[in-house]
C-alpha positions in Angstrom: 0.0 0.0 0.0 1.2 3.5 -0.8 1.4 6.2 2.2 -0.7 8.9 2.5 2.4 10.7 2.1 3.2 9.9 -1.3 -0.3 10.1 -2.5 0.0 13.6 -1.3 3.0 14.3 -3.0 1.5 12.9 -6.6 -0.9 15.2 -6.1 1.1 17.9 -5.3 2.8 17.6 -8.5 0.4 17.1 -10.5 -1.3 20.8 -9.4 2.1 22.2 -10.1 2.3 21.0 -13.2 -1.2 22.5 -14.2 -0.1 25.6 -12.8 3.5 26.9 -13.6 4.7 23.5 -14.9 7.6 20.8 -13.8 11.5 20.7 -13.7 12.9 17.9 -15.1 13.9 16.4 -12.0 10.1 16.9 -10.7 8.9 15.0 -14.1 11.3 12.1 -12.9 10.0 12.1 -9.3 6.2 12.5 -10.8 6.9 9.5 -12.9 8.1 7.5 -10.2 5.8 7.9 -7.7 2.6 7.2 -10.5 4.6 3.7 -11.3 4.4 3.2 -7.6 0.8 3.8 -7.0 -0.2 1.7 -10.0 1.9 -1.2 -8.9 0.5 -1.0 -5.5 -3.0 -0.8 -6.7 -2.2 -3.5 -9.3 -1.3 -5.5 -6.4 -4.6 -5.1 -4.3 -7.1 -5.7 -7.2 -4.8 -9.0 -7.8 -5.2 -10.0 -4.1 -9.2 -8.7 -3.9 -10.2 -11.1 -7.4 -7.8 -13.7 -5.4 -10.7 -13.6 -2.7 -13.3 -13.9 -5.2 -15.9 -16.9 -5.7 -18.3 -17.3 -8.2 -21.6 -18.9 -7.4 -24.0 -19.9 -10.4 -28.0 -19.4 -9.5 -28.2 -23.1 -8.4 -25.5 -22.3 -5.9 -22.4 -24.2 -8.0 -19.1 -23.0 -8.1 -18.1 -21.6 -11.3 -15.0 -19.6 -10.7 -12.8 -19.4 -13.3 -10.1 -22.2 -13.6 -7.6 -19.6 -13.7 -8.1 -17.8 -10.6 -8.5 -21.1 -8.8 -5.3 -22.1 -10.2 -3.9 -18.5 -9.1 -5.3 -18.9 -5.4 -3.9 -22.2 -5.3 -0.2 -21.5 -6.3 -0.6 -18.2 -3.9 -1.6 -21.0 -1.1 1.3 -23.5 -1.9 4.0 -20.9 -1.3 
């Protein structure tokens, strides 16, 4: 999870830069930190589907073979 912190600081820059615009080392640091809150957040939808079951209307279990093949190599290491 990314801090409050950081997410502060993305948004910081990203008023700056509508404003009066970003130095190059700023544009760096921007870049960074948006890889970083996409990976996080990449990382928590992964683990939120991983919790996911899926339940036809005759109460059957019809969750894709690939996420229960996902959950199961998460639970094996």
């Amino acid at each position: 999870m990314i801090s409050d912190e950081r997410i502060k600081r993305i948004n910081e820059l990203a008023n700056k830069s509508k404003t009066e615009g970003l130095t190059d080392q700023e544009k760096k640091e921007q870049k960074r930190l948006r890889e970083e809150y996409l990976q996080a957040f990449r990382q928590s939808f992964k683990n939120q589907l991983k919790s996911v079951k899926v339940v036809d209307p005759e109460g059957s279990d019809v969750t894709p073979e690939k996420l229960k093949d996902e959950k199961n190599r998460d639970q094996n290491h």
